[in-house]
Backbone bond lengths (Angstrom), bond angles and torsions (degrees), N, CA, C in turn:
res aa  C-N    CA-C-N  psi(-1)  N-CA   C-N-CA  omega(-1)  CA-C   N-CA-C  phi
1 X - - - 1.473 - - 1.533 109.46 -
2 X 1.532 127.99 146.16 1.189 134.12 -166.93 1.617 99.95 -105.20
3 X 1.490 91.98 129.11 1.724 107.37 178.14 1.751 97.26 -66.65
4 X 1.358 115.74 143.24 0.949 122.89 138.63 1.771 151.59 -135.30
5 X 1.274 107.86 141.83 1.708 107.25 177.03 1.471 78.11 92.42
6 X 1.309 122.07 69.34 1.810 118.43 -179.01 1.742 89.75 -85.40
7 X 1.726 97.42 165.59 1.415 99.56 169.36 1.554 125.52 31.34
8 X 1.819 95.05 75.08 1.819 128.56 179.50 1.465 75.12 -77.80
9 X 1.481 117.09 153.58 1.327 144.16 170.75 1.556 99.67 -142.25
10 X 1.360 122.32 142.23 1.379 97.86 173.76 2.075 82.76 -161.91
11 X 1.001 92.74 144.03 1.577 108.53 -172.45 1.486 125.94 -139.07
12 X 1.508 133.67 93.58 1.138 143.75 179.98 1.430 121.66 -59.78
13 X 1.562 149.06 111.03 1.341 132.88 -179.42 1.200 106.99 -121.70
14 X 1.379 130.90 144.11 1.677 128.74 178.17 1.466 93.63 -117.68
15 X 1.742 109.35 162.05 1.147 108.58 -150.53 1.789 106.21 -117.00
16 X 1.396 94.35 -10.88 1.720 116.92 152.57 1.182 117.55 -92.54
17 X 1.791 100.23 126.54 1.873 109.89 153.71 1.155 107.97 -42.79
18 X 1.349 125.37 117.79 1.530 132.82 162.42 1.496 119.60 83.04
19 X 0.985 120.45 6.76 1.644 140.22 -177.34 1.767 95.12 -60.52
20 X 1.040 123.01 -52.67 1.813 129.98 -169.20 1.368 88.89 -51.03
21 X 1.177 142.49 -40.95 1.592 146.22 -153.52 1.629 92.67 -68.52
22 X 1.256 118.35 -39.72 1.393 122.17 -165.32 1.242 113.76 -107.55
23 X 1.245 119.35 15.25 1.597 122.27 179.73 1.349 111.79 -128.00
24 X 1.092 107.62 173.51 2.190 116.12 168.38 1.229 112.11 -62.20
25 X 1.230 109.08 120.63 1.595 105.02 173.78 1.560 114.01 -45.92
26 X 1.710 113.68 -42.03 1.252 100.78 -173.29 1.497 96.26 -108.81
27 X 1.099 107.47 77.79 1.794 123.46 177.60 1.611 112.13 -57.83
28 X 1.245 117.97 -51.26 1.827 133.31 156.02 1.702 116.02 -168.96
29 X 1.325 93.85 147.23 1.411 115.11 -173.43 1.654 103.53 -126.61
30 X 1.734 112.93 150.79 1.213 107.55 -167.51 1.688 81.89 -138.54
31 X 1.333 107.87 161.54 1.432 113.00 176.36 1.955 90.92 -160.94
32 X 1.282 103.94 170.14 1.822 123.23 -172.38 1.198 96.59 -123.53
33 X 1.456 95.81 89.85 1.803 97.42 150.27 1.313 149.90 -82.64
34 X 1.484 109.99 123.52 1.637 101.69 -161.02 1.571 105.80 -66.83
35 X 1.447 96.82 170.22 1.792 101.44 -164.57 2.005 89.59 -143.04
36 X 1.164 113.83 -129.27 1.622 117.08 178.45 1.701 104.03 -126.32
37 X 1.159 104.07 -179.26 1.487 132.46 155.01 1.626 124.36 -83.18
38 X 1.773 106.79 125.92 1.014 97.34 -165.19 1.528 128.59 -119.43
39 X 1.177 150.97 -150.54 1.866 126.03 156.17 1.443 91.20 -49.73
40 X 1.726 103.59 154.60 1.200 130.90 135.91 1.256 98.17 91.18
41 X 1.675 142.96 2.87 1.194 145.91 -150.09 1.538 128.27 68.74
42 X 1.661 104.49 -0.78 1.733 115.44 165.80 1.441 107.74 -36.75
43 X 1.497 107.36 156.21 1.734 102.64 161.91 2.153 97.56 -149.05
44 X 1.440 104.71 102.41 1.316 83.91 143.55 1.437 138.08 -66.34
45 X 1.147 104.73 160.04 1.773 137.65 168.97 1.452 107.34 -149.62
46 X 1.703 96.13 -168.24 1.661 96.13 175.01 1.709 91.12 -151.70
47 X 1.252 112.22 -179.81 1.518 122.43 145.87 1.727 109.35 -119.32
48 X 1.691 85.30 146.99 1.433 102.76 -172.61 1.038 108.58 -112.36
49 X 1.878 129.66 102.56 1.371 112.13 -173.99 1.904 93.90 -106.66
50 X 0.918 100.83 136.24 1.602 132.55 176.17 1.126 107.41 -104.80
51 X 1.814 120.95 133.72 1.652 107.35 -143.27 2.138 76.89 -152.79
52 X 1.220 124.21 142.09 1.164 126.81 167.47 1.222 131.84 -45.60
53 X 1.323 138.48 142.98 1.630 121.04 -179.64 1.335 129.28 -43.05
54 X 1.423 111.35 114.57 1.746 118.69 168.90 1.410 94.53 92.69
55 X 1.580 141.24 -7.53 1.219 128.28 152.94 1.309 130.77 -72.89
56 X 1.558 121.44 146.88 1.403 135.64 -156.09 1.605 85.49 -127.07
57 X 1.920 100.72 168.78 1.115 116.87 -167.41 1.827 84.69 -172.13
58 X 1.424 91.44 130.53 1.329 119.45 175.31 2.010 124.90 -39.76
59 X 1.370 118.30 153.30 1.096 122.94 151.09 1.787 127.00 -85.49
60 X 1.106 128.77 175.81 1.456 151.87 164.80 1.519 88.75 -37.64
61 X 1.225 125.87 -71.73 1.698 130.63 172.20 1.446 134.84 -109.30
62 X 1.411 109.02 67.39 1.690 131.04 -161.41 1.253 91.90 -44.70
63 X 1.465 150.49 -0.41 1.882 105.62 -168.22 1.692 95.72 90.21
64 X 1.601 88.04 159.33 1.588 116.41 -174.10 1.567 91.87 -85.12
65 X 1.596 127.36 -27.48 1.740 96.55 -176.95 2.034 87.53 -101.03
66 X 0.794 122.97 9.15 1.503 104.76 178.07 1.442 119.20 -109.29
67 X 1.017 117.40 160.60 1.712 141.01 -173.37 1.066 108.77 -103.39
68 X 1.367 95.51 102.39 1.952 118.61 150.24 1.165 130.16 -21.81
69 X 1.550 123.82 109.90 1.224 103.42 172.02 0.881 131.39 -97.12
70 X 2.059 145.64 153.18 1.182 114.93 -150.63 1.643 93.05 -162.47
71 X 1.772 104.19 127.72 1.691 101.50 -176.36 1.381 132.23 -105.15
72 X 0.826 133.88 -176.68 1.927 123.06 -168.31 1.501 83.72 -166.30
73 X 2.016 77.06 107.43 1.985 93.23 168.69 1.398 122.75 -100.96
74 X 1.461 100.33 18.07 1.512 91.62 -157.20 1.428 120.97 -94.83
75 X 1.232 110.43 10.95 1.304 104.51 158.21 1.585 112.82 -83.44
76 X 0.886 141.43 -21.74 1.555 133.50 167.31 1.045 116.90 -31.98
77 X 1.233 131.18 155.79 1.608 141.13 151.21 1.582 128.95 -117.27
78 X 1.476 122.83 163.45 1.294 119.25 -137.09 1.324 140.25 15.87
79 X 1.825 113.37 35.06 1.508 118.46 146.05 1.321 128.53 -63.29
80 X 1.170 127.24 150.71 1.276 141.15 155.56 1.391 118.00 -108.31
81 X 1.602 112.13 -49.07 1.562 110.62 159.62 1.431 113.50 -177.95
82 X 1.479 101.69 -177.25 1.809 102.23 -148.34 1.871 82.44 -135.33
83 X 0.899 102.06 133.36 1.921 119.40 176.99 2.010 87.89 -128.97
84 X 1.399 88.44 132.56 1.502 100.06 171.63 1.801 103.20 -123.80
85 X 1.515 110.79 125.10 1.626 109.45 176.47 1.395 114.71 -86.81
86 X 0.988 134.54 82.65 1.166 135.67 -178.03 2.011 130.95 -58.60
87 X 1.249 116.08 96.45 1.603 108.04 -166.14 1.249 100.75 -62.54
88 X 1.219 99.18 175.58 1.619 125.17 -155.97 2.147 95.89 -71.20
89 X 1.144 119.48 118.71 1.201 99.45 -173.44 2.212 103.61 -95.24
90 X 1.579 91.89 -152.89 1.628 91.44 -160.56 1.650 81.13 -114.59
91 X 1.681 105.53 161.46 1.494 115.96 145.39 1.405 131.56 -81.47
92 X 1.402 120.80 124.84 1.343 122.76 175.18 1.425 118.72 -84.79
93 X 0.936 172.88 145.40 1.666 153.77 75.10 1.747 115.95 -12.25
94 X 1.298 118.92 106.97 1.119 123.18 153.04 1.691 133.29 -133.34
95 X 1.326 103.12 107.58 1.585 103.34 -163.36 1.604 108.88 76.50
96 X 1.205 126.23 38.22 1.704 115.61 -178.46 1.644 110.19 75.99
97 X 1.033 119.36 -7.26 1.494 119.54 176.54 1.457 114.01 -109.15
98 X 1.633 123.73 147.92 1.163 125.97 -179.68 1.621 104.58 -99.84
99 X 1.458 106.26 142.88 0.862 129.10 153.21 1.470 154.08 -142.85
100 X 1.568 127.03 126.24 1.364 123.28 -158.55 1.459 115.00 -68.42
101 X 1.733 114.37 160.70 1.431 120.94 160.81 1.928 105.77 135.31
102 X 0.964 100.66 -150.21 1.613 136.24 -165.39 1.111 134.02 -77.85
103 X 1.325 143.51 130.52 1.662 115.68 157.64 1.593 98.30 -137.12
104 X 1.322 102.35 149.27 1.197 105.57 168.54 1.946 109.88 105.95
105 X 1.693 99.47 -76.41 1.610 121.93 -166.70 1.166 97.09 -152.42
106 X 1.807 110.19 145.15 1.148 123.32 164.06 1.470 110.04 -128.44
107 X 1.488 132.23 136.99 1.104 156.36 -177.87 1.773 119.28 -111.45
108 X 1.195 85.91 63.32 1.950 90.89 -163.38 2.157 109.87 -85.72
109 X 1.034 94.96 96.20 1.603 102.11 -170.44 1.886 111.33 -45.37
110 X 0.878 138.91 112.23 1.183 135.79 164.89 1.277 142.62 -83.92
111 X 1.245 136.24 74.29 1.876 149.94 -170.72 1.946 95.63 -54.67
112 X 1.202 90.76 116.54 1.624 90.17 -178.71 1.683 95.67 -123.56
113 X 1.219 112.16 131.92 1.681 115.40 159.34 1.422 125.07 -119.96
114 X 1.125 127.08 147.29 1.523 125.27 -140.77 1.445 80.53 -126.20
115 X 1.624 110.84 133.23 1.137 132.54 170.79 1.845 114.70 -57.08
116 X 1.326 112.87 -29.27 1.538 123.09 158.52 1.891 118.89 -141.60
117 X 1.232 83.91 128.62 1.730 92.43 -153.36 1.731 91.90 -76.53
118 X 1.172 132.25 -17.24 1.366 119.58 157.22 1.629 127.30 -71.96
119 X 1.337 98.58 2.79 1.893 91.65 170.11 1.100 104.31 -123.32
120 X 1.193 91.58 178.39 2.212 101.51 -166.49 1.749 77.25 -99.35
121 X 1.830 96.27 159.70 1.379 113.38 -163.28 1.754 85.44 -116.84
122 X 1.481 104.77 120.27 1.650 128.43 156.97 1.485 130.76 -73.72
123 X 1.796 111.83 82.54 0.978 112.04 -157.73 1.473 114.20 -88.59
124 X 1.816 114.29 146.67 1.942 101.44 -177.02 1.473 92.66 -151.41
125 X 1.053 111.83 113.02 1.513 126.45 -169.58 1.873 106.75 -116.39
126 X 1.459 96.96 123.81 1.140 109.33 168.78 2.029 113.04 -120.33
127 X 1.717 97.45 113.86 1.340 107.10 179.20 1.420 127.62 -87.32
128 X 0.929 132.41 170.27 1.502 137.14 162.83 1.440 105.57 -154.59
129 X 1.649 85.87 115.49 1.724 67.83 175.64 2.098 85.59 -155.43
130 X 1.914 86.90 -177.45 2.057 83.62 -171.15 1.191 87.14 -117.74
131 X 1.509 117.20 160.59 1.197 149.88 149.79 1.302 135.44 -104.71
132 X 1.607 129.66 131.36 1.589 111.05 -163.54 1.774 93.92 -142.94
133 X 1.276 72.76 145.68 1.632 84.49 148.50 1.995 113.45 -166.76
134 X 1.106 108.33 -75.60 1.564 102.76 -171.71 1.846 82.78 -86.81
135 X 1.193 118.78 -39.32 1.467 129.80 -174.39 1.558 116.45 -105.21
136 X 1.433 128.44 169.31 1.336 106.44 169.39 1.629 88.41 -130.96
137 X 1.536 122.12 161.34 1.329 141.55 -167.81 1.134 108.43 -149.03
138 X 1.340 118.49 133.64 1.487 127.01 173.13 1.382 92.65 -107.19
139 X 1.468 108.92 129.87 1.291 130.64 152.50 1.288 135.30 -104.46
140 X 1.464 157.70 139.08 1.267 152.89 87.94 1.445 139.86 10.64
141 X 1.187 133.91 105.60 1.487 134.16 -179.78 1.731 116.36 -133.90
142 X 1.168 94.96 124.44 1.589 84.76 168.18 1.754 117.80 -113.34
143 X 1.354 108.37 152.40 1.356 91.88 163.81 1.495 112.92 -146.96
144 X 1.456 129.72 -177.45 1.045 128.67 171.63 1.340 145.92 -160.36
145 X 1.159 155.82 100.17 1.737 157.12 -127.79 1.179 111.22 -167.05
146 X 1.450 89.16 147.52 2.046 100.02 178.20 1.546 83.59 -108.82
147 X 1.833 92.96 142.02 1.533 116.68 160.40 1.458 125.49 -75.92
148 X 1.102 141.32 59.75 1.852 129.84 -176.67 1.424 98.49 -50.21
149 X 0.963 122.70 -70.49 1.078 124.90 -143.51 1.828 116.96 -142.69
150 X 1.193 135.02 101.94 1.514 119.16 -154.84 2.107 100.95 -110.99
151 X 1.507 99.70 10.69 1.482 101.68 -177.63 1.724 108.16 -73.64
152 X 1.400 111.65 -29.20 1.292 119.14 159.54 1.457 141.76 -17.99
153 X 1.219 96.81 -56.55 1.911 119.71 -159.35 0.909 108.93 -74.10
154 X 1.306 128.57 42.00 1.900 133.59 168.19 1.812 94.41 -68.79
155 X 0.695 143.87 -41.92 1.118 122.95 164.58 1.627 131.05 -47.11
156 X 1.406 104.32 -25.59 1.490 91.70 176.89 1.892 107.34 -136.45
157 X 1.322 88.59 14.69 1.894 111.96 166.87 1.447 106.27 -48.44
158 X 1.289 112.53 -50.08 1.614 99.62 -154.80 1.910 100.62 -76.57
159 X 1.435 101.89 -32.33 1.738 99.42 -177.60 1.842 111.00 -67.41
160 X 1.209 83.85 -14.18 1.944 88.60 163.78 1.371 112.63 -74.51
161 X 0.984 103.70 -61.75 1.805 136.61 -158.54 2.519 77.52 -54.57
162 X 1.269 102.59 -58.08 1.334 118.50 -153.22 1.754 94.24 -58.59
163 X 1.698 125.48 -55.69 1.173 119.35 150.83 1.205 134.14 -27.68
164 X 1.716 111.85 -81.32 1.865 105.37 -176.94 1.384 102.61 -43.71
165 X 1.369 138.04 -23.66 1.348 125.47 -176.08 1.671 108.28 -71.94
166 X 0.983 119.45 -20.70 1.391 127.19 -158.01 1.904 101.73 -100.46
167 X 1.105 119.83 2.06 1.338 142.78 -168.32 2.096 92.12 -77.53
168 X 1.359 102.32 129.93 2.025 107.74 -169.32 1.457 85.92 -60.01
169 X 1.516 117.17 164.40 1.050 131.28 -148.47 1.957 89.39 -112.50
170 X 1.686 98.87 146.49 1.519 94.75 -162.08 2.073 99.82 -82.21
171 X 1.571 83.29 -177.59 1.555 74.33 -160.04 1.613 105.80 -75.31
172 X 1.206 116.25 -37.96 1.351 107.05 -174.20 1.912 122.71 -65.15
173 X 1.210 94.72 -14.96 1.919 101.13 154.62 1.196 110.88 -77.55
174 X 1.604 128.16 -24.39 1.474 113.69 -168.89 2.013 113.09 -97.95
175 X 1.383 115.73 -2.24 1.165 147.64 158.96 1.384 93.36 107.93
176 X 1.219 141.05 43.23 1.201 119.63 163.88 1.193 124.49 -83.59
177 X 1.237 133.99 122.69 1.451 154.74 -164.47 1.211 121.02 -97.97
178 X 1.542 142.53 -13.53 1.257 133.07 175.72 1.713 103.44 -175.97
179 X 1.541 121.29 141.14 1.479 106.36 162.89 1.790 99.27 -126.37
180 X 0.932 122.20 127.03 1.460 130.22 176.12 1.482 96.87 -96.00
181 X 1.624 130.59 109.59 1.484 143.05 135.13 1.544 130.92 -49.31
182 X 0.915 120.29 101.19 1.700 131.76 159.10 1.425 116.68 -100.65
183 X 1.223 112.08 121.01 1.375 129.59 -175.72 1.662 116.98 -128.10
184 X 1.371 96.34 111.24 1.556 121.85 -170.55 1.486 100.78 -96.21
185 X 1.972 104.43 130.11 1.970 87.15 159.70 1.628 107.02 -102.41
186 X 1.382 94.57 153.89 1.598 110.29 -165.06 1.975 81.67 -123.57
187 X 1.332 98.10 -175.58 1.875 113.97 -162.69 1.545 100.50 -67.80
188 X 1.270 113.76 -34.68 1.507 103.34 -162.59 1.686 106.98 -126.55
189 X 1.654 100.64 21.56 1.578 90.13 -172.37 1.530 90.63 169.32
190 X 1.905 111.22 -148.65 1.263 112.76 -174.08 1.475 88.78 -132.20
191 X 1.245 108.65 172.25 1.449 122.24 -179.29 1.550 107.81 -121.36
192 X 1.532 142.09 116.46 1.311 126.67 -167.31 1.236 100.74 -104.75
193 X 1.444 122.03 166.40 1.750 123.46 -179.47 1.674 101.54 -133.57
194 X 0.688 174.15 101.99 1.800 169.31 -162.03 1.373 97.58 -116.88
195 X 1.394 108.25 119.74 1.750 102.64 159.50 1.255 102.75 -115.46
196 X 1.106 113.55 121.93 1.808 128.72 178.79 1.765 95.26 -100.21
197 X 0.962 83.16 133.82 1.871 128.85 163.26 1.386 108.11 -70.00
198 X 1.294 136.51 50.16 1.631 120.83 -178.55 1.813 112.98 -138.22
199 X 1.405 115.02 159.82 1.476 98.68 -161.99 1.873 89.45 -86.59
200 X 1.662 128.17 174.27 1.232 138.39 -143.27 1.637 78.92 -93.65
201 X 1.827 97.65 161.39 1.454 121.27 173.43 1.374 98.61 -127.88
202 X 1.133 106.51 41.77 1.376 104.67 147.46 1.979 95.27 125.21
203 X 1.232 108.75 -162.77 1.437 115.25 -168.16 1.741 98.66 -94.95
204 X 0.794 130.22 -20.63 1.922 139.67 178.19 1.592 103.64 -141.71
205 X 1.892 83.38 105.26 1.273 105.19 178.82 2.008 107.43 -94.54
206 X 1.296 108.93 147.06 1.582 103.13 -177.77 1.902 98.73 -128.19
207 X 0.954 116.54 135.17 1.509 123.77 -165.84 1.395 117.96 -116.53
208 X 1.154 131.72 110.69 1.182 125.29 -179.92 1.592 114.10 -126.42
209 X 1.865 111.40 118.94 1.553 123.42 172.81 1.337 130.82 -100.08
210 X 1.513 109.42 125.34 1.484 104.42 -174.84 1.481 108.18 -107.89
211 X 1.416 131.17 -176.95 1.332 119.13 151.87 1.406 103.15 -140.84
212 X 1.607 114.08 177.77 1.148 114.05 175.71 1.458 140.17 -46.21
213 X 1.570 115.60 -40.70 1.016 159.44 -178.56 1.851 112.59 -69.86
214 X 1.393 128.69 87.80 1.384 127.48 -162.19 1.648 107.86 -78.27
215 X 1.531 104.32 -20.97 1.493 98.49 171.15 1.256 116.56 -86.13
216 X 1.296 131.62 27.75 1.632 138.84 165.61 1.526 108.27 -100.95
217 X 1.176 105.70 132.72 1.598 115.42 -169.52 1.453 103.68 -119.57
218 X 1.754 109.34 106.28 1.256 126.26 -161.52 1.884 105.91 -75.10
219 X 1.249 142.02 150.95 1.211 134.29 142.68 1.796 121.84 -81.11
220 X 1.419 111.00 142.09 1.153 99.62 172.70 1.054 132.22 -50.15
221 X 1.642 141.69 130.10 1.415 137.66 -169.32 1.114 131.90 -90.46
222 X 0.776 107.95 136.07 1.948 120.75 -155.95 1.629 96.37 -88.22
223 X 1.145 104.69 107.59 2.347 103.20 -177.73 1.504 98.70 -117.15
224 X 0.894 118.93 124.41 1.822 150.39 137.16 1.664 119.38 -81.81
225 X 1.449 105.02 127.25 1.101 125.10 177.85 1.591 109.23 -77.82
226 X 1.317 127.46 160.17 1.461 122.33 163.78 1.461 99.12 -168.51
227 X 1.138 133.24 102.09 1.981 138.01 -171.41 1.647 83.08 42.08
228 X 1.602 99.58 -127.01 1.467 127.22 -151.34 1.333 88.53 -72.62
229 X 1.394 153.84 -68.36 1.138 130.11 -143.18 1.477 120.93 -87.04
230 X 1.122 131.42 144.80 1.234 140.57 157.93 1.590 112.15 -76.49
231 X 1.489 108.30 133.23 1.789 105.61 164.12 1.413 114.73 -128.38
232 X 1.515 101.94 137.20 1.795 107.46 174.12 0.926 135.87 -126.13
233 X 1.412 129.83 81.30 1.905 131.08 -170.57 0.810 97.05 -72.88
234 X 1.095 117.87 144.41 1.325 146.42 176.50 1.976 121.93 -163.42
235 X 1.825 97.91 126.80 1.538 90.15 -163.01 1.524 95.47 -76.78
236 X 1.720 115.13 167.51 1.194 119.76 173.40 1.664 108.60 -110.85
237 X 1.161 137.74 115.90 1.921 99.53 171.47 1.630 102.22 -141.96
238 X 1.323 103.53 146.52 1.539 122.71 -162.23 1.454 104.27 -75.80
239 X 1.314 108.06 167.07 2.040 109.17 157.99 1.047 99.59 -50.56
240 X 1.626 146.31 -48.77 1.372 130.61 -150.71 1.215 122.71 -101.19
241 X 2.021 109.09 12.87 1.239 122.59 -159.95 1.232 127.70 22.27
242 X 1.614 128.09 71.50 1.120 120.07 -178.93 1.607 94.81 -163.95
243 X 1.851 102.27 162.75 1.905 75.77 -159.17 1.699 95.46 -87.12
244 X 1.661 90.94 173.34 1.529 106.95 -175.09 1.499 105.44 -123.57
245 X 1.619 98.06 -162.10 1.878 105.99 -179.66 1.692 89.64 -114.34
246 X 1.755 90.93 123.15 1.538 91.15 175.63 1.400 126.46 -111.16
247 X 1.702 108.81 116.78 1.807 91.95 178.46 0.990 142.87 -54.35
248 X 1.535 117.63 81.45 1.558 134.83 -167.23 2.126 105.49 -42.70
249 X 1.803 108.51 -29.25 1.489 76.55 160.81 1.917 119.72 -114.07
250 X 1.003 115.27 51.26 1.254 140.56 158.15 1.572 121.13 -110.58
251 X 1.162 111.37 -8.80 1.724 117.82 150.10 1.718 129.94 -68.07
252 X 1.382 113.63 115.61 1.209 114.18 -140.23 1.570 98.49 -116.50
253 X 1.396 147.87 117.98 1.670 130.06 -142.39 1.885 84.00 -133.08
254 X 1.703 102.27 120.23 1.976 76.79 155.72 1.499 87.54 -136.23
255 X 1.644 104.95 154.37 1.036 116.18 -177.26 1.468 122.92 -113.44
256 X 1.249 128.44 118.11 1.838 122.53 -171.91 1.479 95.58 -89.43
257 X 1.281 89.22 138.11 2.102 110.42 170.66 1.814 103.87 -112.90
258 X 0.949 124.43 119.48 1.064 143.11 156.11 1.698 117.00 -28.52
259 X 1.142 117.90 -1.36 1.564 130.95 173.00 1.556 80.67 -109.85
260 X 0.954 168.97 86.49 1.533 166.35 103.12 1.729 100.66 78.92
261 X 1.212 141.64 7.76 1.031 140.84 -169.71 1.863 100.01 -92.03
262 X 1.026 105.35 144.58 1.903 127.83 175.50 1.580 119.13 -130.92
263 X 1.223 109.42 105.64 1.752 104.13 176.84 1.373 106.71 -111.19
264 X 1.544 105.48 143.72 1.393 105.30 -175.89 1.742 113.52 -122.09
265 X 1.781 115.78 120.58 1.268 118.46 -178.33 1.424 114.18 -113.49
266 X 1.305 101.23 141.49 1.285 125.59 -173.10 1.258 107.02 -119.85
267 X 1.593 107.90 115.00 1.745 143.20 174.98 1.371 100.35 49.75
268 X 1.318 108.99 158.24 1.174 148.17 156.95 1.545 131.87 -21.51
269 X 1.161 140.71 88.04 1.969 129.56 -156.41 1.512 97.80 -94.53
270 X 1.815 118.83 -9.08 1.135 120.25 -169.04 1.178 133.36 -159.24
């Protein structure tokens, strides 16, 4: 039988002198779970971050009070590239502000493709990511493993398998039928408006816009209901605060319904 994800490395850093004194020893832990082999020589896995009691840990787009998390693969070898599926995360309230993500554990599925599907892929991941609870903390993690073989991981397959399932539901399952984009420039950027075509998730809708572009710093979006359509302004503004050309289908819309439901739309039909 073929070992896999040999030699886990995994490394905790706090970003205060003496901060560990005041925290959980086991504040979060991350480990690489093997998953299978997929077309083309793909191999899922995931990372499993395991987070102390009643602590949370961010989404892909934490919110105006939360911290981004953000990875650096490049020390690996024979990658080509890394797709992370991200499940549907929760809303927080902190201080009057919303914010996306986690509590507890995260199970983040990982699509890895190997620049040559006859070698095993040398994985070295450097994280950043925050953690909150009465406080919030940005931490550091590294980790590291070679893939032989990922057909193995029936042991920890199904908590994969159990994630991608947990992934917001796309829009055309959730009936959304059309999003028409209007894009206004405002002083330091653009202002976007989306009216989506989709039936309600409930009586308090929560809206969240991304775009292609990671150096654009989204404002939280202001959504109004009206029958069928949903609407979401939301400001856009660049590093150089000034407006730009925005890839209307690189605008990325998910919407939380208050019945626990998350749909996720991708670009613009209009």
């Amino acid at each position: 039988m073929h070992r896999v994800f040999l030699s886990i490395l995994t490394c905790l850093f706090l970003p205060v002198a003496g901060a560990a004194q005041d925290l959980p020893a086991n504040l979060v832990r991350v480990e690489l779970l093997p998953g299978w082999r997929m077309a083309e020589g793909k191999q899922m896995a995931a990372l499993h971050l395991t987070l102390a009691r009643g602590w949370k840990t961010y989404w892909r787009s934490p919110g105006d009070a939360g911290i981004p998390p953000a990875f650096d693969w490049s020390g690996s070898r024979n990658l080509k590239s890394v797709r992370l599926h991200w499940p549907r995360p929760e809303l927080f309230d902190l201080n009057g502000m919303t914010t996306v993500g986690y509590h507890d554990e995260l199970v983040l599925p990982v699509e890895v493709t190997p620049a040559d599907a006859a070698r095993p892929v040398e994985l070295r991941a450097e994280m950043a990511i925050g953690v909150c609870k009465d406080v919030c903390v940005p931490v550091s993690l590294r980790l590291a493993g070679t893939a032989e073989d990922l057909s193995q991981g029936a042991d920890t397959a199904s908590a994969i398998r159990t994630a991608l399932l947990r992934q917001p539901e796309a829009a055309k399952a959730a009936g959304v039928r059309g999003v028409r984009c209007t894009v206004d420039p405002i002083k330091d950027g653009l202002r976007l408006t989306a009216a989506i075509d989709m039936p309600p998730l409930g009586s308090d809708e929560f809206t969240v816009v991304e775009t292609a572009n990671a150096g654009v710093w989204v404002a939280e979006a202001v959504s109004r209901r009206s029958a069928g359509t949903l609407t979401a302004t939301a400001d856009l503004v660049p590093q150089d605060a000034q407006p730009f050309a925005l890839n209307r289908q690189g605008v990325r819309i998910t919407v939380f319904g208050d019945s626990g439901r998350v749909v996720e739309i991708n670009g613009c039909t209009g």
